[in-house]
C-alpha positions in Angstrom: 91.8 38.1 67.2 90.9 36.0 70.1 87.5 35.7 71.3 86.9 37.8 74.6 86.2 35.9 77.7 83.1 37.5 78.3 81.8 36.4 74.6 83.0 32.7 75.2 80.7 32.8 78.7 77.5 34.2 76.7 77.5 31.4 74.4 78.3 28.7 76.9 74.9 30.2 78.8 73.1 30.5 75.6 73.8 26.8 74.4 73.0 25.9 77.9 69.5 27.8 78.1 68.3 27.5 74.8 66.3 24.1 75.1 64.5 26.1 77.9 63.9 29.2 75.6 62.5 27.1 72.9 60.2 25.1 76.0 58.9 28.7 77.2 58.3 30.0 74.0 55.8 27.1 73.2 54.6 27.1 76.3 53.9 30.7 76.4 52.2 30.0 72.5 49.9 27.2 73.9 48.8 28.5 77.1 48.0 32.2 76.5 46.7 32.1 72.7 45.2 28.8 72.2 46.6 28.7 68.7 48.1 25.3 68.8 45.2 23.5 67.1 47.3 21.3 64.9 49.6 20.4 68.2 49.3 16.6 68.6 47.8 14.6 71.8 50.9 12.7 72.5 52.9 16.4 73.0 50.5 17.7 74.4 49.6 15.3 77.2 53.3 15.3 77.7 53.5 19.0 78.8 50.6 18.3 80.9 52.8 15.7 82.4 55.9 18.3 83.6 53.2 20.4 85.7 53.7 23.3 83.5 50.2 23.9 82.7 48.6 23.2 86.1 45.6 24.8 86.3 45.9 27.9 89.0 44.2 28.7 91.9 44.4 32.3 93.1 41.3 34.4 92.8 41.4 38.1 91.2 41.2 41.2 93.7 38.0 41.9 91.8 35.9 38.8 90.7 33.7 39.8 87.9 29.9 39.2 88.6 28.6 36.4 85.5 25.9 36.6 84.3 23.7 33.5 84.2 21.1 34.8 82.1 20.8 32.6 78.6 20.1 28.8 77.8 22.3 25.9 76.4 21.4 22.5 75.1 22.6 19.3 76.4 23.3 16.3 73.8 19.7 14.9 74.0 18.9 18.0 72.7 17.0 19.4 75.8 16.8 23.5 76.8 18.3 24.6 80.2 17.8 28.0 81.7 21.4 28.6 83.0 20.0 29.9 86.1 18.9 26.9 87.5 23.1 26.9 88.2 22.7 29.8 90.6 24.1 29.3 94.1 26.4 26.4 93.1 30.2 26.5 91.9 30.2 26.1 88.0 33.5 24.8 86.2 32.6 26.6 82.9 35.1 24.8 80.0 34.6 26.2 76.3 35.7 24.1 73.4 35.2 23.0 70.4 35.7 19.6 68.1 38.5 20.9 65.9 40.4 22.5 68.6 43.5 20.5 69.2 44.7 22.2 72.5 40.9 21.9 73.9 41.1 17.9 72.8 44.3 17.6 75.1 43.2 19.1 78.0 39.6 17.0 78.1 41.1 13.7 79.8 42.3 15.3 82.9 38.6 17.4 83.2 37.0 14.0 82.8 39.3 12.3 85.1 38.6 15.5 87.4 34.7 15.2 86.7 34.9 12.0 87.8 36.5 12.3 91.2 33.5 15.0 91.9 30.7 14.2 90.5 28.8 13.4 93.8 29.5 16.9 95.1 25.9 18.0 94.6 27.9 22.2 95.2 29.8 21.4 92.1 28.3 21.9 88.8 30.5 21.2 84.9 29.5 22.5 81.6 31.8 21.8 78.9 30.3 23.9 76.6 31.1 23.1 72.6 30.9 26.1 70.2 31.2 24.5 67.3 28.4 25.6 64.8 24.9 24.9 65.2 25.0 22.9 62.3 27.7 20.4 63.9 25.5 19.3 66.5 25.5 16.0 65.6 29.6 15.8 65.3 29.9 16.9 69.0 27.3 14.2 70.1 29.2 11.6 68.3 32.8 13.2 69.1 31.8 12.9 73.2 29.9 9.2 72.9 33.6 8.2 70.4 35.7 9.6 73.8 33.4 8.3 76.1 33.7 11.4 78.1 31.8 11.2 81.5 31.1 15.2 81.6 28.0 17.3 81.1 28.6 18.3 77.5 26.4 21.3 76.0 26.1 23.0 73.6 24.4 27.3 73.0 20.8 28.0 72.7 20.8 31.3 71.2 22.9 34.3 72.7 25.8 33.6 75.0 27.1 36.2 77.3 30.5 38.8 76.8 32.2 36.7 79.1 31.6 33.8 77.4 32.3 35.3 73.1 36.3 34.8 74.1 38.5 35.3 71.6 40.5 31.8 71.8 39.8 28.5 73.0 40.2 26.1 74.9 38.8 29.5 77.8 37.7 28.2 81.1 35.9 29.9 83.6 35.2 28.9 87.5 32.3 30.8 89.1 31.5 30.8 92.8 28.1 30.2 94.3 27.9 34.2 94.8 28.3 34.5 90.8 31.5 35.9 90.8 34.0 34.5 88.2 37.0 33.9 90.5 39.5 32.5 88.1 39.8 32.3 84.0 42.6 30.1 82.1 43.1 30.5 78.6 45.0 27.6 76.8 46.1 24.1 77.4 45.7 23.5 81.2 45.6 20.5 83.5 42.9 20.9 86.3 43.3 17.0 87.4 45.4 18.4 90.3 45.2 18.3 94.2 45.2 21.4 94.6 42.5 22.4 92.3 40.4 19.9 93.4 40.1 21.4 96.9 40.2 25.2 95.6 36.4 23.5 93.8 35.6 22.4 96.9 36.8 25.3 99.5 34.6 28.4 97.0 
């Protein structure tokens, strides 16, 4: 029996979409579970590369009020009130050490850092949760990169919006304390258009 046209046409379109599948599925793996910790830096920093993962900009309907109220540490081992942050914009990035999708995304916050850091509205925390215990292996971890960022790490009880279930999480809150955007996964915020969605909150 002959194959019916309409088979032949499905597979033609299936052979032709399948790379694509395959691309979404990882995609989909990486940016919305975070559970690509073995995934290496070259692939990753590729699929930063396509645009794919570009951090968005759009603010929710209804912006969640954060709450500022507990302390971190920063890497000379110093106590800070996070409400000193009040009134400014706070890029909010939590990661961790061993977390291969957080470790891909860090160049382009640094590169981003770096292109703001004199905007006194602006505030980063890239905020570690590794254990307590692995203080040290963060210090040495950020100095090895030679990351520019404000690294910290918690002091005691962090809020429900920050005990998220998968990492890399980041938060941006505005100077009214409302969270107006959250990505979870691999994302690239070294964009344009991010950069001015900082500076417009």
């Amino acid at each position: 029996m002959k194959n019916l046209p309409g088979k032949e046409n499905l597979l033609k379109i299936w052979r032709t979409i399948r790379p694509w599948v395959t691309f979404a599925a990882l995609f989909l793996l990486l940016r919305f579970t975070g559970a690509l910790s073995g995934i290496s830096f070259v692939t990753g920093s590729a699929l930063l590369k396509t645009g794919a993962l570009d951090a968005r900009t759009e603010a929710p309907a209804v912006a969640k009020t954060f709450d500022y109220d507990f302390k971190v540490r920063d890497l000379h081992g110093n106590i800070i009130d996070f409400n000193q942050f009040k009134g400014k914009t706070i890029f909010l990035n939590l990661w961790a050490t061993w977390c291969g999708p957080c470790r891909v995304e860090m160049p382009a916050i640094d590169e981003l850092y770096k292109k703001m850091k004199d905007n006194d509205k602006v505030v980063f925390v890239m905020l570690s949760l590794d254990k307590s215990e692995h203080f040290s292996k963060v210090v040495n971890f950020v100095n090895d990169k030679g990351y520019s960022f404000p690294v910290f790490v918690p002091s005691g009880y962090l809020p429900k919006p920050l005990q998220v279930p998968s990492i890399p999480t980041t938060l941006v809150v505005n100077a009214e304390g409302k969270i107006v955007t959250k990505e979870t996964g691999t994302t690239n915020f070294d964009t344009p258009k991010f950069k001015k969605f900082l500076e417009t909150l």
